[in-house]
N, C-alpha and C positions, 0 to 999 in steps of 0.2 A: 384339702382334698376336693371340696366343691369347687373353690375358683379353677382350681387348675384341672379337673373333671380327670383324676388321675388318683397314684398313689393305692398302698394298700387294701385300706378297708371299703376305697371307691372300687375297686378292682376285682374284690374278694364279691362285697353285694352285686357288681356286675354279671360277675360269671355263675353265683347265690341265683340270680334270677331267671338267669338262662336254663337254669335247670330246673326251676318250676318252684321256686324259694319266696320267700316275701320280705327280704331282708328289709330292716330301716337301723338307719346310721345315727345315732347319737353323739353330740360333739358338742363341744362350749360356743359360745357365739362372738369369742374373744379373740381376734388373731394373735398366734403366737406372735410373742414379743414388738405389739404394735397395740398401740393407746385407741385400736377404731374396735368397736360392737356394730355385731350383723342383728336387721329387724328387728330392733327392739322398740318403741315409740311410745310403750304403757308399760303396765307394774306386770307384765305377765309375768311366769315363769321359764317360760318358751315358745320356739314361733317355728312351724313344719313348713316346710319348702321345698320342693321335688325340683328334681335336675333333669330336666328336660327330653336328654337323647336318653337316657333310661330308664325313667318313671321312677327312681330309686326314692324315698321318702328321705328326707334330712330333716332332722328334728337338732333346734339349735337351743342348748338351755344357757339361760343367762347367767353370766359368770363375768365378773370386774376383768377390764382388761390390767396388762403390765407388760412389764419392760423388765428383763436381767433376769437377773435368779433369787432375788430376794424378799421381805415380807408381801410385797404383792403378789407373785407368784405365788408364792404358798396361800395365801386368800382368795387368791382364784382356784386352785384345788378345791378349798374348801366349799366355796362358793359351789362347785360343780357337784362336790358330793350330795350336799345340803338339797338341792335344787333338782338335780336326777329323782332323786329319792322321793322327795313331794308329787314333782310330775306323773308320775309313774301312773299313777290311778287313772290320769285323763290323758296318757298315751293306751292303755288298754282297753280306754271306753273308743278311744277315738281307734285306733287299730286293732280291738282284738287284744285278748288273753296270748302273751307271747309263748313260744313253745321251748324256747331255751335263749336265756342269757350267755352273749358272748362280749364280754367284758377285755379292751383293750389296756395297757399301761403305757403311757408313758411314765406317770407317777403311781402308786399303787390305790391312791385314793379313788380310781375308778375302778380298780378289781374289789374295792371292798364297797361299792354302791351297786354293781353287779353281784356280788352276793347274797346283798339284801335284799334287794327287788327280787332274785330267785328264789329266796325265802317265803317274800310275802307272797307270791304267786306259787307255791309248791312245784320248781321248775328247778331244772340244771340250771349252774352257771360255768361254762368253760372259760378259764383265767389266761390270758394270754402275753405273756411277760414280752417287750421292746426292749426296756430298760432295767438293768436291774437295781433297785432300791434297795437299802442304801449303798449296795457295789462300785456303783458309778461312782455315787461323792463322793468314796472313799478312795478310788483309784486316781482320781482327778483331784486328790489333795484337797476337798471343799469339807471335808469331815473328817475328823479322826475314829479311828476305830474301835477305838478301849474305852469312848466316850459314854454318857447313859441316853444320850437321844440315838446313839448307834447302836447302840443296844435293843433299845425299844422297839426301833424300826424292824431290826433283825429279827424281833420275835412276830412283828406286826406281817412280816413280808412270810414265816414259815405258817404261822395261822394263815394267812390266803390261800398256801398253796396246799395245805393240808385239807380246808373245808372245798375247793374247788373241786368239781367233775371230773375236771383234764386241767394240766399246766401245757400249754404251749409256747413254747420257747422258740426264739427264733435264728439261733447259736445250733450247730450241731453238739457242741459241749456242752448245752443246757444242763444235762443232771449231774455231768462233772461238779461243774458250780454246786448243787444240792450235796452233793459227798463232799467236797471242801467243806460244806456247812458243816456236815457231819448230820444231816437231816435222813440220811438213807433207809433207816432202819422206818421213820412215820411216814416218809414220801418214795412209797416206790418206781423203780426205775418205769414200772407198765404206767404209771400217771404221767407221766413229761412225754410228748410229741415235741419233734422238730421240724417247724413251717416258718422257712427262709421264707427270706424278702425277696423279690425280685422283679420281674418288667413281664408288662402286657405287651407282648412284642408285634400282635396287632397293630396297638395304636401307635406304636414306635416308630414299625413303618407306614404308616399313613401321617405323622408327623413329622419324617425325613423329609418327604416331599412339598409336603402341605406348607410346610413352617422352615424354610430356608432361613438360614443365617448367612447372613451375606456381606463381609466385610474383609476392605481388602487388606487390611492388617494379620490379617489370621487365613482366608484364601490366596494371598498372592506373595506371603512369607516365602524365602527362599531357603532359609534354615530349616532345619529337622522341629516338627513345633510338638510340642508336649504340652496338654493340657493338664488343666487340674478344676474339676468343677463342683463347686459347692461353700461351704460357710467360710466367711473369714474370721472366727473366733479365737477366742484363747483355747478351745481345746482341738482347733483343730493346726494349731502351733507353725502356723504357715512362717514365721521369723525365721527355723531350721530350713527351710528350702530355698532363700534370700542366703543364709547363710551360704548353704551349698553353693550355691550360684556366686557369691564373691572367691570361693575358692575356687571354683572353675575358672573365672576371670585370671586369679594368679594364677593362675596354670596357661592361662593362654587358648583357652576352649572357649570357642565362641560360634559353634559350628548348630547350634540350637536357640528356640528361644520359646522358654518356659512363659504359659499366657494361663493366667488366674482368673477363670469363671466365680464370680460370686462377690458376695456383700458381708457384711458383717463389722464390729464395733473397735476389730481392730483394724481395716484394713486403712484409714486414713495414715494412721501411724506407718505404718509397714510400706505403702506408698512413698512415703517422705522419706525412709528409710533407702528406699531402692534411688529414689532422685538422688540422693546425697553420696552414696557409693556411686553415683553413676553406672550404674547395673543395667544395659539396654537390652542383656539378655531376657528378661524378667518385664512383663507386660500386665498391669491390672487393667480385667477387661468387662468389671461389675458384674452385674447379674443382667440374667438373659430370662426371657417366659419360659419356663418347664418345656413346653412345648415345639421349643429350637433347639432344645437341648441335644437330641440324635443328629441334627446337621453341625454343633459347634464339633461334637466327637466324632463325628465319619471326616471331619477334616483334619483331624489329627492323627501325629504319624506314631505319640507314642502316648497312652491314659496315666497319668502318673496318680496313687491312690493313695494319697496322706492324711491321717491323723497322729494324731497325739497318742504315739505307746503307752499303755498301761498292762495292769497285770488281769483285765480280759482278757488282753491279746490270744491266751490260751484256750477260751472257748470256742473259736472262729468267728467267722467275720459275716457282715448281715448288713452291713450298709446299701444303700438304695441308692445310691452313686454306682456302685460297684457292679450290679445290675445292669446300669445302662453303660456302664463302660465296654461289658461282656458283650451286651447287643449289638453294640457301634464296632464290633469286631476287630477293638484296636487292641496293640502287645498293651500289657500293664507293666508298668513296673514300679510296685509295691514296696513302699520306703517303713514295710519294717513287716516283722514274721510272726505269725498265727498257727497254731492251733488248727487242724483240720483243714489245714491251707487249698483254697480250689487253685489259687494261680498254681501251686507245685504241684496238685494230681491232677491237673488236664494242662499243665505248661500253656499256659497262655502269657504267661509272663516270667519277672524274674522278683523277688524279692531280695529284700536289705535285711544282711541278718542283724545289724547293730543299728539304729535308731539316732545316728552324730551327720555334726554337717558333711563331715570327710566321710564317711560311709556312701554318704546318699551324694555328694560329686562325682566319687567312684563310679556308684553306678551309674549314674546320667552318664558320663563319659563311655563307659562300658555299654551301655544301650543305643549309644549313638552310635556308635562302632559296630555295631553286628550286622553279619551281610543280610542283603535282603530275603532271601531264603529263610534265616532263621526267626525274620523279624512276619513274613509271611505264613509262614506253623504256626506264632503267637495268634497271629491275627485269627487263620483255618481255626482254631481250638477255641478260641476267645466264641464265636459266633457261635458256635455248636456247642459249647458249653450253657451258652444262654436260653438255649430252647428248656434244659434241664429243669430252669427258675423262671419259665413264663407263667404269669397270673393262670391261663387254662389250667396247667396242670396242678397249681399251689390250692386253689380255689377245689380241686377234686379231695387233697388233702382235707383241707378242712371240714368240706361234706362228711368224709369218713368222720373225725371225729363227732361231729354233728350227731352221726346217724349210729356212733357206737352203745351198744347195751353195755 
């Protein structure tokens, strides 16, 4: 969020200040899944750094870098809980007695060092659930469920939400998920707010302009060009849309050509994969700076928005892709079905009801095919759909809970 001067909790303390707030940003100094540490030089614990065009304070605490999802990862958790917790006395000498703890997750080990420090300071801590622990591993096959570490977790994740202020979820489904716990009855429905993700449409457009993408592989395509912008990992299973793509091949559909924004551990693989089918419909086009990201998608005629189905899929959808795809006011069309679906109550797209290569062919086929009119309405609803999840107004949300008795 500092390099790229963007993103939620940059967004959320942006528009925090505008209104007369004193937010400061707390964060590891470890980039995800990359071996480099920000200003560290001594044994401190941490090193404060302000970002420039908004005075916003960043306090980075030192925490081991890593790579993947494995014992180092979980040691940089640790490391961040450890280390928060210690700081804390000499972030309140140095800033001031805080007035409430707002504690993010990726993992839950920071909603429970947000607990404690609101402890030791006799303050609120508002809990704000990303990810849900252990849900995700468990949907994503990385844990079993009937396990005793998944067990554990499951009592460790309802104690958080039990001791916190406010749970903020950021699913409209959020407390659906608490009632599958079967947590209803200790966590009631008035504790869980839902505050989506979404795009500072400010800065969006002043970086449409500002920050041109400009290439004539993707500007001077004469096919229908469908993007797709974001990770290339195993969970976000880009192999099925390669797949899609050879069966549109045997079908003789060649009237598009799908271009993959991003990086990630599988994309070498799946590269080699498209050369060796001979797939020219299918373009990897790396990664691009956040900041070109509104010019790669206002150039495209259709947002295509893929992950990996799981059995989230029923809480709705929150991705931060999804956001800037809605801004760029392109059709979506959404290679599998949710839960509280915005593409289906503001049509701005179409979704795949079944998650197979021949599903999501189908549709590519089918979206190429719709006249421009219809493809027009996607777009009109797509854009005005986006003002709904601009940071101004998400940022109002969270005030209120801020400011609720």
């Amino acid at each position: 969020m500092y390099f790229e001067k963007g993103m939620r909790h940059y967004w959320i303390a942006k528009y925090l200040r505008k209104k007369g707030y004193e937010p400061i940003v707390i964060c590891s100094n470890s980039k995800h899944n990359s071996d480099s540490e920000l200003y560290f030089d001594d044994d401190s614990l941490l090193h404060v750094h302000k970002a420039e065009e908004i005075d916003v304070p960043f306090v980075f605490v030192k925490s081991r870098p890593y790579t993947g999802n494995g014992k180092a990862r979980i040691m940089n958790m640790a490391d961040f809980y450890r280390n928060v917790i210690k700081a804390s006395k000499r972030l309140a000498a140095e800033f001031g007695k805080p007035d409430i703890i707002y504690a993010s997750s990726v993992h839950p080990l920071t909603l429970a060092a947000g607990l404690k420090i609101a402890k030791r300071f006799g303050i609120k801590c508002i809990c704000e659930v990303r990810d849900l622990w252990p849900e995700s591993l468990v949907a994503y096959g990385m844990l079993k469920k009937d396990t005793a570490i998944a067990k554990a977790l499951y009592a460790f994740e309802k104690k958080i939400y039990k001791k916190a202020e406010k749970v903020v979820m950021t699913w409209p489904g959020g407390y659906d998920y608490i009632v599958d716990r079967g947590w209803e009855k200790e966590i009631p429905e008035s504790k869980v707010v839902c505050i989506s993700n979404g795009v500072d449409l400010d800065e969006y457009t002043v970086n449409l302009t500002a920050h041109p993408y400009n290439n004539p592989i993707l500007t001077d395509c004469g096919e229908i060009r469908i993007v797709y912008a974001g990770s290339i990992r195993k969970v976000n299973d880009i192999g099925i849309l390669i797949s899609a793509a050879e069966i549109l091949k045997d079908r003789g559909v060649e009237n598009y050509k799908l271009f993959l924004f991003g990086d990630g551990d599988e994309r070498e693989g799946l590269e080699q994969r498209v050369k060796d089918m001979g797939l020219t419909c299918v373009l990897f086009m790396g990664k691009v700076p956040k900041s070109e990201i509104p010019s790669v998608l206002s150039q495209a005629d259709i947002a295509i928005l893929h992950n990996k189905s799981t059995s989230l899929d029923k809480y709705g959808q929150s991705q931060n892709k999804f956001f800037e795809y809605l801004a760029s006011g392109s059709p979506i069309l959404m290679t599998y079905t949710v839960g509280y679906s915005i593409v289906q109550e503001k049509q701005c797209g179409i979704e795949v009801k079944e998650q197979t290569p021949e599903a999501i062919a189908d549709a590519i086929q089918y979206v190429c095919g719709l006249p421009k009119e219809t493809l027009s309405l996607f777009k009109k609803n797509a854009a005005e759909c986006a003002k709904d999840y601009d940071f101004k107004l998400l940022s109002e949300k969270v005030i209120s809970v801020i400011e609720a008795k």
